[in-house]
C-alpha positions as CSV (number, residue, x, y, z in Angstrom):
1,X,52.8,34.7,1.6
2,X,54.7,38.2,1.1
3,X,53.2,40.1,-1.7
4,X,55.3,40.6,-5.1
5,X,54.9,42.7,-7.9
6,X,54.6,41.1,-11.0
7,X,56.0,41.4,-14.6
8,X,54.0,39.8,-17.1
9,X,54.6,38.7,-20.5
10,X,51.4,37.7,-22.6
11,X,52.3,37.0,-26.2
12,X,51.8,39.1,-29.1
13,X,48.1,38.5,-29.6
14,X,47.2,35.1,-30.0
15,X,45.6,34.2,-26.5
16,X,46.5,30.3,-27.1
17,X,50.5,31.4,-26.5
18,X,50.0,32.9,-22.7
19,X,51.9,30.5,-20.9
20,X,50.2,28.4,-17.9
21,X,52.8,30.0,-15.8
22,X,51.4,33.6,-16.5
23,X,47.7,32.5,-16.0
24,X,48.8,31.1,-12.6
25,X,49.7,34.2,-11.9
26,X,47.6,36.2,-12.9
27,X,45.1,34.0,-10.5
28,X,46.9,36.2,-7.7
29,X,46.7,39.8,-8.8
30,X,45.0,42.0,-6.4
31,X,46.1,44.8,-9.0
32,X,47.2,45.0,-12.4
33,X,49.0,47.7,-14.0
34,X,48.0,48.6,-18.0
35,X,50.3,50.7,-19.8
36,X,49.8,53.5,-22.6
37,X,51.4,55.2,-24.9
38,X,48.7,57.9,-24.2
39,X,45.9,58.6,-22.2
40,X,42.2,56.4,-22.6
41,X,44.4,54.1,-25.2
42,X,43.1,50.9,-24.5
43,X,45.4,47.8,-23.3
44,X,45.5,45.1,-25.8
45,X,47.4,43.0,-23.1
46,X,45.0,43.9,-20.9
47,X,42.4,42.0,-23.7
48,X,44.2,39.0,-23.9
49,X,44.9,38.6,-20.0
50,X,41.2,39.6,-18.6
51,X,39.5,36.2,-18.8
52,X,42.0,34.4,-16.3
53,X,42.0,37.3,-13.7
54,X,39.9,37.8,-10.5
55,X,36.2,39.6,-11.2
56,X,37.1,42.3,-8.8
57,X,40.4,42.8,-9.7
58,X,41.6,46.9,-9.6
59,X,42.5,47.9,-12.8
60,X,44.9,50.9,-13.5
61,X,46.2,52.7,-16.5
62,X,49.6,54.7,-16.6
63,X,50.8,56.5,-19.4
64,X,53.8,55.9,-21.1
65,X,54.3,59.2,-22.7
66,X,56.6,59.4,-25.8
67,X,58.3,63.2,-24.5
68,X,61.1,64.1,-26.3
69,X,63.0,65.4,-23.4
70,X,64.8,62.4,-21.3
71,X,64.1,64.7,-17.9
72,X,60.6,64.3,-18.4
73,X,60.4,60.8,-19.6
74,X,62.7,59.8,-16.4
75,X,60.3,61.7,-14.4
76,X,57.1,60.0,-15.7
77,X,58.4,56.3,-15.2
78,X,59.4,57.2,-11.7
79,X,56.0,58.8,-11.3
80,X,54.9,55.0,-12.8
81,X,57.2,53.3,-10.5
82,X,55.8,55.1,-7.4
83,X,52.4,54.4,-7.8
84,X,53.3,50.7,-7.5
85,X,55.3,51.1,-4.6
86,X,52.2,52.7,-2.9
87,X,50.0,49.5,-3.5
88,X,52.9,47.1,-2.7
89,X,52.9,49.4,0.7
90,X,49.0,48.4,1.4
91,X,50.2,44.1,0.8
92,X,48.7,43.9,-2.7
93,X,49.9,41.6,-5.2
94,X,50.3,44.0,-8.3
95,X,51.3,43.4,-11.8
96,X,52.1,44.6,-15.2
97,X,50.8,43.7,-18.0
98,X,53.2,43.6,-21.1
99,X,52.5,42.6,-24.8
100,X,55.0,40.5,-26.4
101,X,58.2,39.3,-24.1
102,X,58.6,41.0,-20.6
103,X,62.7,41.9,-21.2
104,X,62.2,42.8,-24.7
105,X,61.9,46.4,-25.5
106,X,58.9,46.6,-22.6
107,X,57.5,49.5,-20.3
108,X,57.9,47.2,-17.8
109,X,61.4,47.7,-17.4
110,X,61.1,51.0,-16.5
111,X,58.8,50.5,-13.7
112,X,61.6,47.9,-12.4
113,X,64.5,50.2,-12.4
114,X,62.8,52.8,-10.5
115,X,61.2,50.2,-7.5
116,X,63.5,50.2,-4.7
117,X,65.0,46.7,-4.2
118,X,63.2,46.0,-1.2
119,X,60.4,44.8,-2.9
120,X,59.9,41.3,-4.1
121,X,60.0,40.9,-7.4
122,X,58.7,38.2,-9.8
123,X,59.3,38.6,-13.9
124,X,57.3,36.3,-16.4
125,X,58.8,35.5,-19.9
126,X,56.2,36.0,-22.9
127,X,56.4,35.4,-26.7
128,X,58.2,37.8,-28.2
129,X,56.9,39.0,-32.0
130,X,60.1,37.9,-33.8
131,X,59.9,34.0,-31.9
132,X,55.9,33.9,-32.6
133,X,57.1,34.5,-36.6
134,X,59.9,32.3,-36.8
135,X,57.9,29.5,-35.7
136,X,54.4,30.6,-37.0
137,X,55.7,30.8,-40.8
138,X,58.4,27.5,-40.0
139,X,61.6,29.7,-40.6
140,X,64.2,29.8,-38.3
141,X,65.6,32.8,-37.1
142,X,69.3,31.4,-37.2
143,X,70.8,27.7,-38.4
144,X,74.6,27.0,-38.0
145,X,77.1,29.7,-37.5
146,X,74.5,32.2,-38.6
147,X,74.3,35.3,-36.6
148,X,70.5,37.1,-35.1
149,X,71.0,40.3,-34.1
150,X,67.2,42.8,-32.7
151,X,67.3,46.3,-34.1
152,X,65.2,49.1,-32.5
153,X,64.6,51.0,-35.5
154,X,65.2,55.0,-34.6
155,X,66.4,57.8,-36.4
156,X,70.1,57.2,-35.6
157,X,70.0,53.1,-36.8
158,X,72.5,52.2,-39.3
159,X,70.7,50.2,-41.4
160,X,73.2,49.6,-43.9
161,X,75.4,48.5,-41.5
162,X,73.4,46.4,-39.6
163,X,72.1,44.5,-43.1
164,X,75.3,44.1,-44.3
165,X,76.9,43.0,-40.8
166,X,74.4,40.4,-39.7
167,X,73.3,37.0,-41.5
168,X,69.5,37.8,-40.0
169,X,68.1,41.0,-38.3
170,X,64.6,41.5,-36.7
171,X,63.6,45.3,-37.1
172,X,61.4,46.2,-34.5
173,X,59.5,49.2,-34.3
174,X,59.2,49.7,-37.9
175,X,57.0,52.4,-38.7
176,X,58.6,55.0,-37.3
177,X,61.0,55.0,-39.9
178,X,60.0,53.1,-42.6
179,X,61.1,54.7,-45.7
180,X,64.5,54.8,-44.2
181,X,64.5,51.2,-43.6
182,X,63.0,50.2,-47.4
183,X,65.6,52.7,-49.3
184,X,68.1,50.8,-47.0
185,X,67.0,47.6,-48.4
186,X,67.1,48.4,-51.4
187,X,70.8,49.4,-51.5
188,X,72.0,46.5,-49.9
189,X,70.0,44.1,-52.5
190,X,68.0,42.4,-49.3
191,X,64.8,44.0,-50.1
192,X,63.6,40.3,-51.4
193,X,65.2,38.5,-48.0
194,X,62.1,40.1,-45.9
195,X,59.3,38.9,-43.8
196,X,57.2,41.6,-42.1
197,X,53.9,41.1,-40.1
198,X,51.8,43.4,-38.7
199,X,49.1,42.9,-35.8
200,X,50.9,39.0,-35.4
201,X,48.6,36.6,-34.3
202,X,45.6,38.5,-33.7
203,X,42.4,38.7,-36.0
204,X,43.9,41.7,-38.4
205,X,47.5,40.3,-39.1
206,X,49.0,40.7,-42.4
207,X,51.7,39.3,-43.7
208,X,54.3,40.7,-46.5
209,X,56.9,39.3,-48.5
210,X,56.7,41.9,-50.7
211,X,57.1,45.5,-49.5
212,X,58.0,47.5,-52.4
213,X,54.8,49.5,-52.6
214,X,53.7,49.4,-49.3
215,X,54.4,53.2,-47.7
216,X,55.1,54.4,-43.8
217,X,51.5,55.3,-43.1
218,X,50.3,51.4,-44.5
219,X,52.3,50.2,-41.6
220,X,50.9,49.7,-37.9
221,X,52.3,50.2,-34.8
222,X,52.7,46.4,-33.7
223,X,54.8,45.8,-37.1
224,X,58.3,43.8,-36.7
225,X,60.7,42.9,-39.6
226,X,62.8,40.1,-40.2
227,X,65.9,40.3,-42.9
228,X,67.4,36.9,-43.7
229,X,70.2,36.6,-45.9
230,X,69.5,33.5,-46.9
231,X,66.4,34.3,-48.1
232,X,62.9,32.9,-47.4
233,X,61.8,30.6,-50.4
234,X,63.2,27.5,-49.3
235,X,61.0,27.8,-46.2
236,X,58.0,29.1,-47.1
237,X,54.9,26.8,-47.8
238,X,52.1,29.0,-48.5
């Protein structure tokens, strides 16, 4: 069997959601690939993913650095991307680990559009942190006509726009700008049409409905925020 390189989605935290499809392959990894933000990070992915992986199988960590200068980021992810073409050379089965979904705002994208298209390549769909909420608190993220639209929030968002353009609206990546976000809300008179979970599905989740006195350092990285117009009482059942 020709060896592939492997994309791999495994949920946002809760190790029931990996999909039998992504244990199956992660049966065949020779080596996986664990990303970070920066160096001796950690891999929660790598947590969730370790017990259905072979004993001896070669773990290594890349960095992911957050540089300001596109140049350099380019440079890293090719840097990234070369190191996989190198164990694809030896006939290894190699894949990347991804939290969440593996096409959804993932580092694994950037290792794809650098390897040359001779190589073989599988992908693996995962939960993304927005689905795992919609179902895990029984709200759905669109009914009818109703519109969804995924925000990365950055410094150049619109957030009035988007709020007032869009009948729901997942905000991910919400603690780099925070304050921006709430003031935002505020204006647009949606700041009591919110969901927002941190750390979803693993031990230290929280939940909010309520995020009028909550400030940018209370909120974690793995936070994502969902806006519905509509408003959330007629589906909540806490």
């Amino acid at each position: 069997m020709t060896n592939k390189f492997y994309g791999i989605g495994v949920g946002v935290g809760d190790p029931e959601e990996i999909t039998l499809k992504a244990i199956n392959t992660l049966k065949k990894l020779d080596v996986v690939i664990l990303p970070e933000a920066k160096k001796d990070d950690g891999s929660v992915a790598y947590e969730i993913a370790k017990q259905y992986m072979k004993e001896d199988v070669e773990k290594i960590f890349v960095e992911f650095p957050m540089l300001k200068s596109l140049e350099e980021r380019e440079n890293a992810r090719k840097k990234n991307a070369k190191i996989v073409q190198d164990l694809l050379d030896e006939g290894k089965n190699v894949g990347f680990l991804t939290i969440g979904d593996t096409m959804t705002y993932s580092t694994y994208v950037y290792i794809l559009e650098h390897l040359p298209k001779k190589y073989p390549v599988e992908t693996i769909p995962g939960v993304s942190s927005f689905v795992d909420m919609a179902s895990r608190f029984n709200f759905p993220l669109m009914i009818g006509d109703e519109t969804l639209k995924v925000v990365s929030l950055n410094r150049k968002t619109d957030i009035e726009s988007e709020l007032e353009n869009n009948d729901n609206i997942v905000f991910m990546k919400v603690s780099r700008n925070f304050e921006k976000l709430k003031q935002a809300l505020v204006k647009t008179g949606t700041i009591d049409k919110v969901i927002m979970v941190s750390n979803c599905g693993k031990e230290n989740q929280k939940v909010y409905y309520d995020i009028k006195n909550l400030v940018e350092d209370d909120i974690p990285y793995f936070t994502t925020m969902i806006v519905k117009k509509g408003g959330f009482e007629k589906w909540r059942r806490d």
